[in-house]
N, C-alpha and C positions, 0 to 999 in steps of 0.2 A: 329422196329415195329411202333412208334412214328412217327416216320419220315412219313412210311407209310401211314400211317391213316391220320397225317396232308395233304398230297396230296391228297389222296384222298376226305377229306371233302373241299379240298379247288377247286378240281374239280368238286364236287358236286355243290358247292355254284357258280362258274363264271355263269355258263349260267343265273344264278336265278340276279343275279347281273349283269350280261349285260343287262337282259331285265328291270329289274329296273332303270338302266340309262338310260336307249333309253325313257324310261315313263317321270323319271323324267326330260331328258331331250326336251323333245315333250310339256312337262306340261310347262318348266320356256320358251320356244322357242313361244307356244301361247301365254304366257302371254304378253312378251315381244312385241310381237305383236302387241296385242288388245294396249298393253300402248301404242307403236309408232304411230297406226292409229287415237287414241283420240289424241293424243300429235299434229297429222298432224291438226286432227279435228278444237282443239281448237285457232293450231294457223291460221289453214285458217279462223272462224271465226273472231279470233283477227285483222286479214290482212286485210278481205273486211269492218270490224267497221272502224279499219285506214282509208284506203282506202276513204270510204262514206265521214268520220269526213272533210279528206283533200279537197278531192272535194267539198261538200257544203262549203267551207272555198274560196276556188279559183274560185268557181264559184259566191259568195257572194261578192268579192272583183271586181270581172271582172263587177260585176253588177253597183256595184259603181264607179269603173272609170268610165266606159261608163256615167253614167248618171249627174259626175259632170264632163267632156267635155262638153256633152251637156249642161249644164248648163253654162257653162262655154261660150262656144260659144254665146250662149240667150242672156247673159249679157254684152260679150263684143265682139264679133262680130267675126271673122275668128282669129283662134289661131298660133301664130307662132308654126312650126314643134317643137321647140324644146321643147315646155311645152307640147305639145300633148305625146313627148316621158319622160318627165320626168313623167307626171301621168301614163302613161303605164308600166312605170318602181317600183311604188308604190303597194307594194304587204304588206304591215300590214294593213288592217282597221283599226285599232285607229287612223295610218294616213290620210286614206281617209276620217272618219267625218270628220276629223277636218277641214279637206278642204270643205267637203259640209258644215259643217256649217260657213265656213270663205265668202264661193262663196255669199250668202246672203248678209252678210255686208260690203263686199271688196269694193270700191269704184274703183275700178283699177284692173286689170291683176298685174300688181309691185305686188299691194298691196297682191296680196295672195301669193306671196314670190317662185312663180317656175318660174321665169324667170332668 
C-alpha cells in the first residue's frame, strides 16, 4: 500500500515539477542573458574608450613627427632618408618633445643625435 501511494504522489508531483524547472529554468536562461548582453555592452564601451585613448595617442605622435621634420628641414635644409625614417620610426612622445625641444637649440643635424 505504501509503495502504492508513494507512486502515485510521486506521479502526481513530476508534471508540477517539470513545469517548475522549465520556469526556473527560462528565469536563470534570461537572466544569464541580460548579464551576457551588459557584459557585451560594457565591454564594447570599454573597447571604443581603448580604441579613442589609442588613436588620439597615434594621431598626437604622427602630429609631432611631421612637425619636427618640418622643423627640421627649416633649420637644416634637405634631410638625409635615413633620419626622415628614423623620426618615422619614433612612436613614444616623451621622445619626440624631447627632440622638438633639442630641434631649437641643435646647432647641427649630429647634434640632435638621429643620424
Amino acid at each position: 500500500m505504501r509503495k502504492e501511494q508513494a507512486k502515485m504522489e510521486r506521479s502526481l508531483k513530476l508534471p508540477e515539477d517539470e513545469e517548475l524547472l522549465k520556469m526556473k529554468k527560462s528565469w536563470g536562461e534570461r537572466l544569464s542573458e541580460k548579464a551576457e548582453k551588459r557584459g557585451f555592452k560594457l565591454g564594447e564601451r570599454e573597447g571604443e574608450r581603448r580604441g579613442e585613448r589609442e588613436g588620439e595617442l597615434r594621431g598626437a605622435s604622427r602630429a609631432k613627427r611631421e612637425t619636427l621634420l618640418a622643423q627640421m628641414r627649416e633649420k637644416f635644409g634637405p634631410l638625409p632618408r635615413g633620419v626622415a625614417v628614423k623620426v618615422s620610426a619614433i612612436g613614444h612622445p616623451r621622445r619626440l618633445d624631447a627632440l622638438l625641444r633639442r630641434v631649437v637649440t641643435a646647432p647641427s643635424l649630429h647634434e640632435m643625435g638621429l643620424r
